[in-house]
Steps between C-alpha positions, in 0.01 A plus 500: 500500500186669295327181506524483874390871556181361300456276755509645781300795389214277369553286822400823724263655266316203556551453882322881490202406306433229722548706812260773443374631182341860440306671259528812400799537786836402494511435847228319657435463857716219665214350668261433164577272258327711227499876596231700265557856475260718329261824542222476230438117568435218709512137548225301302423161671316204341116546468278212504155426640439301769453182324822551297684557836408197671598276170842610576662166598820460760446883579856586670425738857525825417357495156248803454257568218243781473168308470245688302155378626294384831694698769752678257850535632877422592522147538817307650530130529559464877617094483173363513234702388463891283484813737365767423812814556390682786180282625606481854250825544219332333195459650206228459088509621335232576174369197764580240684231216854604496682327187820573676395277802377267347151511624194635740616715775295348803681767794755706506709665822466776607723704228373279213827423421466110575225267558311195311420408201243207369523362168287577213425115443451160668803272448294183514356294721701261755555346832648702763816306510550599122396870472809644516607272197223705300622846671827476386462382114491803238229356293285465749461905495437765272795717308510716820470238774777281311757746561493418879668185690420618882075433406342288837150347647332796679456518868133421659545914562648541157217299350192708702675838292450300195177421565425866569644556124238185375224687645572886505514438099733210422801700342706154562314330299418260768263179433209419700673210643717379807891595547736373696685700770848426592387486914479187632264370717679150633650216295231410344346834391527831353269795505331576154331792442128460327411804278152403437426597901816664583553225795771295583530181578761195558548266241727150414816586362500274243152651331523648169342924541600794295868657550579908481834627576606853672826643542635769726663841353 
C-alpha cells in the first residue's frame, strides 16, 4: 500500500511541474507555464550582436534576444525574419542606409513608416527574363540584403528615384551603367534605365545589362 502512495504522489508531483512551474511562488499563475515572482530582479534575456543573432539557425517564432549593436533592442523571431519589439512606431527618411531594411531608402509615405528600399549592391548582370533569378539568391547580396527573399527589378518610376540617388551623391552605390526595369514595353522589350544620361530607353529582352533589386517596407 506504501509503495502505491509513492506512486501516485510522484505521479502528481510530476503532472504539477509540467503544468506550471513558479519561482519564488508556490502558486503560479494558471495561465504561464513558468510564473517568476520577484521584487529586486528581473528577467535577463540572451544578448548577442547582430551577427550572432542572425547565425541562429531554425529560429522557432517567438524566440527573442536582446541584440547589443546596430539598432540595439528587443528582438523576436516573427516566422520569417527578426523584429525589432515595438518597431511598428518606427520611422524611416529617405538618403539614409538602414541595416534593418536591408538597404537605401529611395521614398517613404507620408508617416515614414513604409516605403522602398534599393540595395546596396548590383546582383549581376542578366537578361530580363532571368533577373529575378539573381534577385532572389542570398549571395548575390551583401550580409544585409541576404536577409531578404521579397527583393525585385525596379519600376521605370522606381528606377528614375534611383537615378536621383546615382546623381544627388550615389549613396546606393550605383554603377555608371544601364539597369533593367521590371516595366515592359511589348514582347519583345523592356525599359532599361541608362545612368550615364539618366534616359530611358527600350531594349531586347534577351540582352545582358546590369541588375539592382528594391524591396518595399
Amino acid at each position: 500500500m506504501k509503495q502505491i502512495f509513492k506512486l501516485l504522489t510522484a505521479v502528481l508531483f510530476t503532472a504539477t511541474t509540467f503544468a506550471q512551474v513558479g519561482i519564488n511562488t508556490e502558486t503560479p499563475d494558471a495561465s504561464a507555464a513558468l510564473d517568476i515572482t520577484s521584487t529586486t530582479g528581473g528577467v535577463l534575456v540572451p544578448r548577442m550582436t547582430e551577427t550572432q543573432r542572425d547565425a541562429i539557425t531554425t529560429a522557432a517564432t517567438g524566440l527573442m534576444i536582446y541584440q547589443t549593436d546596430g539598432t540595439a533592442g528587443f528582438y523576436y523571431y516573427n516566422g520569417s525574419s527578426w523584429s525589432e519589439l515595438g518597431s511598428t512606431s518606427k520611422t524611416y527618411t529617405v538618403n539614409t542606409f538602414y541595416a534593418e531594411l536591408g538597404g537605401y531608402v529611395l521614398e517613404v509615405n507620408s508617416d515614414g513608416s513604409h516605403g522602398l528600399v534599393v540595395a546596396m549592391q548590383d546582383q549581376g548582370t542578366s537578361n530580363w527574363f532571368a533577373a529575378d533569378d539573381l534577385l532572389s539568391n542570398a549571395s548575390n547580396h551583401d550580409i544585409y540584403g541576404a536577409k531578404f527573399k521579397d527583393w525585385r527589378l525596379p519600376t521605370k518610376r522606381e528606377s528614375n528615384l534611383m537615378y536621383v540617388v546615382y546623381s544627388g551623391g550615389n549613396g546606393a552605390n550605383l554603377e555608371n551603367s544601364s539597369y533593367w526595369t521590371s516595366t515592359d514595353f511589348d514582347g519583345d522589350k523592356a525599359w532599361e534605365h541608362s545612368f550615364s544620361n539618366g534616359q530611358n530607353y527600350t531594349r531586347f529582352k534577351p540582352e545582358i545589362i546590369n541588375v539592382r533589386a528594391v524591396r518595399a517596407f
